[in-house]
C-alpha positions as CSV (number, residue, x, y, z in Angstrom):
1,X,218.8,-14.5,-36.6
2,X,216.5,-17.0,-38.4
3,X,214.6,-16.4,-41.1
4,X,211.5,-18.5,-42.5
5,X,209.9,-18.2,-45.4
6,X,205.8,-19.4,-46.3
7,X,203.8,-20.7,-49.0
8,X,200.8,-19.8,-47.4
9,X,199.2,-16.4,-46.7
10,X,197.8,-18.0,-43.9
11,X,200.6,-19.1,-42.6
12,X,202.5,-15.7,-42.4
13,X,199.6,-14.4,-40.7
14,X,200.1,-16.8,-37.9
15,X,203.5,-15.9,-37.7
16,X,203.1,-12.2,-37.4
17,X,200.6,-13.0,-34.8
18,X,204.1,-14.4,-33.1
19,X,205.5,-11.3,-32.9
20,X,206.5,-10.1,-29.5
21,X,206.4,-13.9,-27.6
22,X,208.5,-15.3,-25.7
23,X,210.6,-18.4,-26.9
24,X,213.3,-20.3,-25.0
25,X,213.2,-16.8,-22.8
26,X,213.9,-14.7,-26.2
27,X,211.4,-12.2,-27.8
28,X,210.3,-13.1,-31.2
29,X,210.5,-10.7,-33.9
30,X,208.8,-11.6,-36.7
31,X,208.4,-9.1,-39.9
32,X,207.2,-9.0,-43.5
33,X,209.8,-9.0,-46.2
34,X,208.1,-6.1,-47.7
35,X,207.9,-4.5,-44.7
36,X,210.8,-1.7,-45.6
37,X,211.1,-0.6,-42.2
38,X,209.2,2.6,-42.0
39,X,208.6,3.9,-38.5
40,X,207.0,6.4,-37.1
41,X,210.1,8.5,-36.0
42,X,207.9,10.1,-32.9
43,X,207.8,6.9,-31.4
44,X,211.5,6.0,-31.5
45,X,214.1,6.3,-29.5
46,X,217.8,6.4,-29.0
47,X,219.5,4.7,-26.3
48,X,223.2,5.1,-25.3
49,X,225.6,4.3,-23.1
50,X,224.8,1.1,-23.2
51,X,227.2,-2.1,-21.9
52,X,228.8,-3.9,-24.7
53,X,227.7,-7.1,-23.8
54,X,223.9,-5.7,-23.8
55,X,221.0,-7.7,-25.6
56,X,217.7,-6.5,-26.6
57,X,215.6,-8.7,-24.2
58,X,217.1,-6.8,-21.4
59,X,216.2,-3.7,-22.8
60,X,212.7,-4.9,-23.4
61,X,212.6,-5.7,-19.5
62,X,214.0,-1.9,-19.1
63,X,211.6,-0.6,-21.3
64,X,208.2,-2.8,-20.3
65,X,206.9,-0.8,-18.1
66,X,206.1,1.9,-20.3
67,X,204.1,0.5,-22.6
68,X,204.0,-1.9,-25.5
69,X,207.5,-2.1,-27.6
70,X,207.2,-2.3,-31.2
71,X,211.0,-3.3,-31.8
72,X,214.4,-3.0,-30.1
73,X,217.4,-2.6,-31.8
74,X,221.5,-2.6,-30.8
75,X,223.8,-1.6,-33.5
76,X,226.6,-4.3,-33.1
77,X,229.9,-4.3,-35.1
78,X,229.5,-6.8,-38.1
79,X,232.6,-8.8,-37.4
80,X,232.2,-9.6,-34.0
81,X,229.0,-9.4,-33.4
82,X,229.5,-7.0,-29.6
83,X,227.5,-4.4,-29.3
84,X,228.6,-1.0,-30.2
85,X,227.1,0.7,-26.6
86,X,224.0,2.3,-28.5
87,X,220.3,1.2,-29.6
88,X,216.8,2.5,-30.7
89,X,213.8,1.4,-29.1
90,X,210.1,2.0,-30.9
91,X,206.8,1.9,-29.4
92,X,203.4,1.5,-30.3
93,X,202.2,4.5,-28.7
94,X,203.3,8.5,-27.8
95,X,202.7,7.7,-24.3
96,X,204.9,5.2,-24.2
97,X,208.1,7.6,-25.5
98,X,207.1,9.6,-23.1
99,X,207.0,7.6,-19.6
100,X,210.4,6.1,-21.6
101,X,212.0,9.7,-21.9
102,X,211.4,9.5,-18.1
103,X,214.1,7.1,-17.8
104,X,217.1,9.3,-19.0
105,X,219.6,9.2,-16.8
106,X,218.6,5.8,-14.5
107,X,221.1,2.9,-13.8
108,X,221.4,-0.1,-16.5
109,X,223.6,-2.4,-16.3
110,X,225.7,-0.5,-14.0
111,X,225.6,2.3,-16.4
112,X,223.5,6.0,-16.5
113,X,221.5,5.3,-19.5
114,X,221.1,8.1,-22.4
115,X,217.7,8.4,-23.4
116,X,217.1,10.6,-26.4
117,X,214.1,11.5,-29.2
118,X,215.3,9.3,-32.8
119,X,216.4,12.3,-35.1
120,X,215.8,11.0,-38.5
121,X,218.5,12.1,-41.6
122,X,217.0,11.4,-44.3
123,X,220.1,12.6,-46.6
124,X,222.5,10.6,-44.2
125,X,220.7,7.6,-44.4
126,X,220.5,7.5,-48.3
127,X,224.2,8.2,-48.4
128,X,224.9,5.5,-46.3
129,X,222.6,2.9,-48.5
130,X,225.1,4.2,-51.1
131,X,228.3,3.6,-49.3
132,X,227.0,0.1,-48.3
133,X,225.7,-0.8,-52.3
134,X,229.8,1.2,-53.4
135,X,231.4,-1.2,-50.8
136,X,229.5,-4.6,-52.2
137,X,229.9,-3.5,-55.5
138,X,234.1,-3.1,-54.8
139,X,234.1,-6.1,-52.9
140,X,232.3,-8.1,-55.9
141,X,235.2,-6.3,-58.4
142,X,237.7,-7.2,-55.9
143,X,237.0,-11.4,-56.3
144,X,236.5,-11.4,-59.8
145,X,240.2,-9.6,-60.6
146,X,241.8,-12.0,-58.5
147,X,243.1,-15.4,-60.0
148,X,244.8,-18.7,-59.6
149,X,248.3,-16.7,-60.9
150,X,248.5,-14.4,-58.4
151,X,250.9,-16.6,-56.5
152,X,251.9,-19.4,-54.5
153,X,250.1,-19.9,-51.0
154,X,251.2,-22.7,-49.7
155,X,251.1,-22.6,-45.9
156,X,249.0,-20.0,-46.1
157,X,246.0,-22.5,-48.3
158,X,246.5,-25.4,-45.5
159,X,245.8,-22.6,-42.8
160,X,242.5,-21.4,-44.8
161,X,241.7,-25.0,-45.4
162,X,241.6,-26.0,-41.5
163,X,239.9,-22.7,-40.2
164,X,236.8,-23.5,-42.9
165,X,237.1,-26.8,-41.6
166,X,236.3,-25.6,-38.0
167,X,233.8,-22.9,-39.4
168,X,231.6,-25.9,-41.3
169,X,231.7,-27.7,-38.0
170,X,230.7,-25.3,-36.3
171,X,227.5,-24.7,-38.9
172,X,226.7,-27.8,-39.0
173,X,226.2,-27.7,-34.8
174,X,224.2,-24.1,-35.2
175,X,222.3,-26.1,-38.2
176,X,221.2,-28.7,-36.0
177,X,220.4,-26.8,-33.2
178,X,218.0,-24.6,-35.6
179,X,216.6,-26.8,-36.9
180,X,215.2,-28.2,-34.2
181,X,214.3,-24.5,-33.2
182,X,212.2,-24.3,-35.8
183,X,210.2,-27.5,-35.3
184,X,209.1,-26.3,-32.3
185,X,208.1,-22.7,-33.5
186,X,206.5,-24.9,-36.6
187,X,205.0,-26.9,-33.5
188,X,203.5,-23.4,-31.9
189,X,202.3,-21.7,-35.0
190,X,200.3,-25.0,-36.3
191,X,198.5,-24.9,-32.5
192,X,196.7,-21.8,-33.4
């Protein structure tokens, strides 16, 4: 995921215009950051059942048919980064949800897809904003009890050392390659 952030008013306005293109055979999503993520629960759906290896441009394919898709989403374990074999889809429009609901139960990805109305919990999803502020919180705690006397690591430093050594090389190779990502998206938004 890459994230840009503009000066101008102008500017963000051309790039929500970008929302929902095509680039280098992805979809765009581009949002606000005060955009808290409100939907309109009536015109979301769950998904489930899905392959682990899934991505959201082949759900939009699934999906395109029925109308115009507002966002797709697969929740993905944070470590690894696989999916977790459910999503939500939301679309612009009732009609949409509906020729959508339609598809409960058709092959994807050698799978029988689960298609079911989003049921908001609002209680469960304030809980869990809790749980997730408690767990930074701990985590934060955690790093600033821990100190230089706690021991010796020897072997256990020089392993650290080499696998951040791999992990900045590694960035620095993503960091090129987005970079030049987003002189070409600077490329498209300045044509308009």
């Amino acid at each position: 995921m890459h994230m840009f952030v503009f000066k101008q008013p102008e500017a963000v306005k051309n790039a929500l215009e970008l929302n929902g293109t095509k680039f280098e055979e992805h979809t765009i999503q581009v949002d606000t950051l005060e955009n808290d993520r409100h939907y309109d629960h009536s015109m979301s759906l769950f998904l489930g059942n899905l392959s682990f290896k899934t991505n959201e441009d082949e759900l939009r394919e699934f999906f395109i048919e029925c109308g115009e898709i507002k966002s797709v989403r697969i929740v993905r374990d944070p470590k690894t980064g696989m999916g977790k074999g459910f999503g939500y889809v939301n679309f612009k429009t009732k009609d949409s949800v509906v020729l959508a609901m339609e598809k409960n139960g058709q092959m994807f990805k050698n799978r029988e897809i689960r298609i079911k109305p989003y049921k908001y919990n609002e209680e469960s999803s304030s809980s869990s904003k809790t749980k997730k502020a408690d767990k930074i919180k701990n985590k934060v705690t955690k790093k600033q009890h821990k100190s230089s006397s706690d021991g010796f690591q020897g072997e256990l430093a020089i392993k650290k050392s080499k696998k951040l050594m791999k992990k900045s090389m590694k960035n620095r190779l993503n960091a090129s390659k987005i970079k030049k990502q987003k002189k070409q998206i600077a490329q498209i938004m300045n044509k308009k």
